[in-house]
N, C-alpha and C positions, 0 to 999 in steps of 0.2 A: 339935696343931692341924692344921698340914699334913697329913697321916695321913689324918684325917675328912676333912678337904677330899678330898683326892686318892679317898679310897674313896667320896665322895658322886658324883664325876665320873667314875670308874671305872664305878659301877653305872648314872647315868643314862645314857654312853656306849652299854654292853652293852642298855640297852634296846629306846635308839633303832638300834643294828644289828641283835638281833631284829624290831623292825616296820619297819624301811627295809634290807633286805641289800641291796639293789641303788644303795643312797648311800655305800658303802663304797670309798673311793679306793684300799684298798688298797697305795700306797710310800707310808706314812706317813715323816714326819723323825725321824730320830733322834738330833739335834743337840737341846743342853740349852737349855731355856726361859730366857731372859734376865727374870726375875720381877721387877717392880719392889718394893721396900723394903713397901709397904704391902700389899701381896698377901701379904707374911704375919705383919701384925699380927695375932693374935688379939684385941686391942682394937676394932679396926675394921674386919676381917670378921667377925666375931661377929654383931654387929648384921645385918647383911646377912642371915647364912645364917639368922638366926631369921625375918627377914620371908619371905625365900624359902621355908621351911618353912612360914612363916603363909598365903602366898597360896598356896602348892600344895596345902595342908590345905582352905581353904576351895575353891580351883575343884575337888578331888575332891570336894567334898559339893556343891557348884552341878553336876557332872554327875552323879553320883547321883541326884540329886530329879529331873534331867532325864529320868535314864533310865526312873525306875521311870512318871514324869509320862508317857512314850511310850509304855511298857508298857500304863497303863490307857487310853490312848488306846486302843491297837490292840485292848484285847480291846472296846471299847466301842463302836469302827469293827465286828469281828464280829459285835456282837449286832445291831450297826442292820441291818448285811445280812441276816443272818439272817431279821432281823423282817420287811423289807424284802420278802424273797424270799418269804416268810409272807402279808405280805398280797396280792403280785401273784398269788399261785393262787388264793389265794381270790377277787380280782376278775377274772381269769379264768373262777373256775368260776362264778362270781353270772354271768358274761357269759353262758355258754354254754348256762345253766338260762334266763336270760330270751328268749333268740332260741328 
């Protein structure tokens, strides 16, 4: 149980110092963690680490839907410009045919 633990906080560690190296203090301690009695019930972190999987399960898919949701924005943003750019030549050229 410890084990998982320890490798679940290993990996999220190494993530967050690939996207933050400049939050890295660097003299970490190396005096042993004084862990309190229920920090390593498997009874009673269990529970935890499943919701904790639960809600990091769901905010990946709440940013997902966001992203792809930003994605069609922008290509939707391009086509109005596009159109946009479309019709100001042509009322342009209708100006320059009337004068």
């Amino acid at each position: 149980f410890l084990k998982d633990q320890v490798s679940r906080l290993v990996s999220e560690l190494r993530d967050y110092q690939v996207q933050f190296p400049y939050a890295n203090a660097g003299g970490g301690t190396t005096a042993p963690l004084d862990l309190p009695p229920w920090m390593a019930n498997e009874d009673l972190m269990s529970p935890l680490f499943s919701a904790y999987d639960s809600r990091l399960s769901e905010l990946s898919a709440i940013t997902e839907k966001q992203r792809l949701a930003l994605d069609a924005f922008g290509e939707q943003c391009e086509h109005l410009v596009a159109e946009n750019e479309l019709l100001r030549e042509n009322q342009l050229k209708d100006l320059k045919q009337v004068m």
